[in-house]
C-alpha positions in Angstrom: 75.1 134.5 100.2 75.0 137.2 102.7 74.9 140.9 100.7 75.1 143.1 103.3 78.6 144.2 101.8 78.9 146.5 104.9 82.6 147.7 105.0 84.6 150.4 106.3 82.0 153.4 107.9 79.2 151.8 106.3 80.2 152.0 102.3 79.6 148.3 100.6 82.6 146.8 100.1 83.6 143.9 97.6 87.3 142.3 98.5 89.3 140.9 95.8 92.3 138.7 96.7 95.0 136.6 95.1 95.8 133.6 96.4 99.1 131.8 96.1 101.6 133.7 98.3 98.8 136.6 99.3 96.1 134.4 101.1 97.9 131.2 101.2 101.7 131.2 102.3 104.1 130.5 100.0 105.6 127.3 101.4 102.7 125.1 102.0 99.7 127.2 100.9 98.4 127.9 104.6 95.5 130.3 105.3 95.5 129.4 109.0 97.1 132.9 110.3 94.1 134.8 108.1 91.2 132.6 110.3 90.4 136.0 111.9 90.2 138.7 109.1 88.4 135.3 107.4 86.2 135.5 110.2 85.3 139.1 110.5 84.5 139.2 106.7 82.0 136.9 106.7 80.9 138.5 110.1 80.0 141.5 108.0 78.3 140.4 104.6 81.5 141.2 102.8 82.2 139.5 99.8 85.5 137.9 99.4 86.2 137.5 95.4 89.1 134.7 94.6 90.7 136.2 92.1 94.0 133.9 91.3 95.5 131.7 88.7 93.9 128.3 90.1 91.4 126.6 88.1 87.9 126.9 88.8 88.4 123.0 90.6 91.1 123.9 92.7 88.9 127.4 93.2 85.8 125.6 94.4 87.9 123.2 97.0 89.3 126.2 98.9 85.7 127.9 99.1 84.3 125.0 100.3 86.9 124.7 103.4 87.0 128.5 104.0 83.6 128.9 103.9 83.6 131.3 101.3 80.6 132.3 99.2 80.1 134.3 95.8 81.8 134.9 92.9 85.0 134.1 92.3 88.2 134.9 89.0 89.9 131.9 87.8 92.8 131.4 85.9 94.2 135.1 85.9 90.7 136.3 84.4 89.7 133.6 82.0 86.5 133.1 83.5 84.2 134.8 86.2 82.3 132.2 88.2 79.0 132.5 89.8 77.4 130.4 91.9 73.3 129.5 90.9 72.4 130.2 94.3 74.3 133.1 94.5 71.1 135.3 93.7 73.1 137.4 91.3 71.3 138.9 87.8 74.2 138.2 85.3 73.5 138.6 82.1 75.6 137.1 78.9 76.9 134.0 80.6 77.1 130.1 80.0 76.5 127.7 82.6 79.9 125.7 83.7 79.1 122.7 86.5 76.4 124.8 88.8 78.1 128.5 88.1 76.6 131.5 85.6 80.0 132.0 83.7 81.4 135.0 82.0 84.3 133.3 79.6 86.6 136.3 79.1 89.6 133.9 78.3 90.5 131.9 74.9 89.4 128.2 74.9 92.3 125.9 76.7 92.8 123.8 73.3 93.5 127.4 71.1 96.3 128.1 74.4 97.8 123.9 73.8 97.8 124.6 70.0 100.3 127.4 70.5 102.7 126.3 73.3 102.9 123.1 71.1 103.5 124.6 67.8 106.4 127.2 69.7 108.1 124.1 71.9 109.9 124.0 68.7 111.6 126.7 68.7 110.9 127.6 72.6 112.5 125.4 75.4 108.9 125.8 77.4 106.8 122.6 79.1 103.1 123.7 80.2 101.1 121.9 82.7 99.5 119.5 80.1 103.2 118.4 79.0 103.6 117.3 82.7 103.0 114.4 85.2 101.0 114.8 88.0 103.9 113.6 89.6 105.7 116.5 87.9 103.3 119.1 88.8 103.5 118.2 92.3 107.5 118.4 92.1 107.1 122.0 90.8 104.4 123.0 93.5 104.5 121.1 96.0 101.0 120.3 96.0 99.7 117.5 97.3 98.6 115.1 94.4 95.1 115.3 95.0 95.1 118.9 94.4 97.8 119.0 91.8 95.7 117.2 89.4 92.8 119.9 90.0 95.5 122.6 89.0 95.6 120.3 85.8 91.8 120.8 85.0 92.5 124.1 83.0 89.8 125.5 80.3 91.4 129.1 79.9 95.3 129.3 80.2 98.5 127.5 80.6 101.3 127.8 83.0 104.7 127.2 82.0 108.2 126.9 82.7 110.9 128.1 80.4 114.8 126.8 80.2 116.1 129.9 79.7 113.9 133.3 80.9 115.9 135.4 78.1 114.1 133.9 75.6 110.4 135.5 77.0 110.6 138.5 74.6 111.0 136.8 71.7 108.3 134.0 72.7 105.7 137.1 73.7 105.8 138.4 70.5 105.1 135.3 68.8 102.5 134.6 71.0 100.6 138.3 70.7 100.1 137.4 67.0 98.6 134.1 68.1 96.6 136.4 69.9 97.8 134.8 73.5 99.9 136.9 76.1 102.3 136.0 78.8 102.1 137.0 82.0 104.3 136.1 85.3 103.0 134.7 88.5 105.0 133.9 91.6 106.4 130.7 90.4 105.0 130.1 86.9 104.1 131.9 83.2 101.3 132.0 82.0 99.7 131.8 79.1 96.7 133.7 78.5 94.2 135.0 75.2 94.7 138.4 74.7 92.8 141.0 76.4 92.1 138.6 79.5 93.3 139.5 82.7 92.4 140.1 86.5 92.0 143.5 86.0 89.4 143.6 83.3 87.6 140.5 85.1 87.3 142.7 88.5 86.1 145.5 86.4 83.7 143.7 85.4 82.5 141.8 88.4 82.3 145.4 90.2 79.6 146.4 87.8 77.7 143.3 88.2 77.8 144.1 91.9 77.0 147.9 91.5 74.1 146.9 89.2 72.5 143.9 91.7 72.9 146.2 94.5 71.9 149.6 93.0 74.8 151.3 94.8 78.8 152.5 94.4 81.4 149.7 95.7 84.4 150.4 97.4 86.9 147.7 96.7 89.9 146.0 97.7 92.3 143.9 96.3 95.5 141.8 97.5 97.9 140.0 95.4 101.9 139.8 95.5 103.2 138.9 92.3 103.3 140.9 88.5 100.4 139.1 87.6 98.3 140.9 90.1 99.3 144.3 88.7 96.1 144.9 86.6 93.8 143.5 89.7 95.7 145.8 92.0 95.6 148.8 89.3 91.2 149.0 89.0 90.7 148.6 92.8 90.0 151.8 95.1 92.4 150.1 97.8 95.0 148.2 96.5 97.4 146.0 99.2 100.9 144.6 98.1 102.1 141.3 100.2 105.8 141.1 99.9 107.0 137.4 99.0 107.8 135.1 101.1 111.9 136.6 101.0 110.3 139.7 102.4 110.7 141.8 98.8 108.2 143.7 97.0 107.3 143.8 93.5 107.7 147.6 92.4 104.9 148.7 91.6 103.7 152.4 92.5 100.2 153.1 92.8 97.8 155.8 94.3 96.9 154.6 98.0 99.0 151.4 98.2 98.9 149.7 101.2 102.3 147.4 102.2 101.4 144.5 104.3 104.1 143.9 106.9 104.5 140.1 106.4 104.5 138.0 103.7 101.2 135.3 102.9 98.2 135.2 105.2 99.9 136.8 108.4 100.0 140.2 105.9 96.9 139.3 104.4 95.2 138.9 107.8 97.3 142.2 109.4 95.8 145.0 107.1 92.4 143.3 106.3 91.6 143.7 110.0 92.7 147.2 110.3 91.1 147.8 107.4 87.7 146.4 108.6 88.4 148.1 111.8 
């Protein structure tokens, strides 16, 4: 992996981006219309961080056609993944399929053991309740890739029957110690005290201490779930969704991308490289 890291007037730089409906369109999860910005990251060293509710298998797939290198945050923070070759010192990890892995998550079976014990009383289905074929209808993934959003090891997205029951169910899952958080189509299940916003925190570090310099970062994301991400990064970008509203959220040099998914995306990354 290129380390240059060489961002705006010469600062390193470390990007952080969501995915679904930031980086990849809404509708059919595109990143065509961000080839350029794409381009001009890897032009300059920059390290582009995943940082997204996928699974580490979906995560790996879309690396591998983008091109993209380094570490990456799956499953809204469960688990920081870095490549072997990645030349990285990180220190406390476990080794998952070729990556150094920070587990900052609960294990997946301790996140089943809860939606199954509350679908009692909860009218909730998580992604291990469902088909592929279901999973597809809810995503429109193609099947392929829908069973790779299957392969979890952290969390647990989830549909609900009727939204007004999400207090109630939060609070019965915080003394289970699992939280709920919102994406742009799903909840989520999650172990307490593991989100995007501690996991970029802590991948900063790792790249302040490997470097022996300060970091500026970025980070993009669109939905509620992106919040913490969005709240620990020195330049924080909101994507509208793809109906052209914003999530409000007010934050200290917020950047508004004028078009939803990876025409936005692409927009302010290159002025911001420029």
């Amino acid at each position: 992996m290129k380390s240059r890291g060489r961002g705006t007037k010469g600062r390193r730089m470390v990007i952080f981006t969501d995915l679904d409906g930031s980086l990849l369109d809404h509708a059919d999860y595109s990143y065509r219309r961000a080839l350029p910005a794409l381009k001009k990251i890897r032009a300059n060293g920059i390290p582009l961080v995943m940082c997204t509710s996928k699974t580490r298998k979906e995560v790996e797939v879309l690396r591998g056609e983008m091109g993209v290198e380094g570490p990456f945050i799956a499953e809204n923070g469960g688990g920081i993944f870095f490549p072997m070759t990645s030349g990285l010192r990180v220190e406390e990890c476990i080794a998952i399929h070729n990556h150094k892995c920070i587990p900052l998550g609960v294990p997946y079976g301790m996140v089943r053991a809860f939606l199954k014990s509350a679908s009692r009383y909860y009218p909730i289905k998580g992604f291990g309740d469902m088909t592929v074929e279901e999973v597809v209808r809810h995503t429109g993934l193609p099947r392929e890739k829908a069973l790779l959003a299957k392969y979890r090891e952290f969390t647990e997205p989830f549909v609900i029957e009727r939204e007004e029951s999400i207090p109630a169910l939060k609070e019965a899952a915080h003394e289970a110690g699992i939280s709920i958080t919102r994406g742009g189509r799903f909840f989520h299940f999650t172990g307490l005290g593991s989100d995007k916003g501690r996991a970029v925190r802590m991948t900063r570090r790792i790249f302040e201490k490997n470097w022996k310099a300060s970091v500026t970062t970025v980070g993009v994301g669109d939905s509620r779930n992106d919040l913490p991400m969005l709240q620990q990064v020195d330049i924080p970008v909101l994507i509208p969704k793809h109906d052209g509203s914003f999530e409000d959220f007010s934050l200290p040099n917020l950047i508004r991308a004028p078009f939803p998914g990876s025409r936005g995306w692409n927009e302010v990354m290159y002025s911001l490289l420029n």
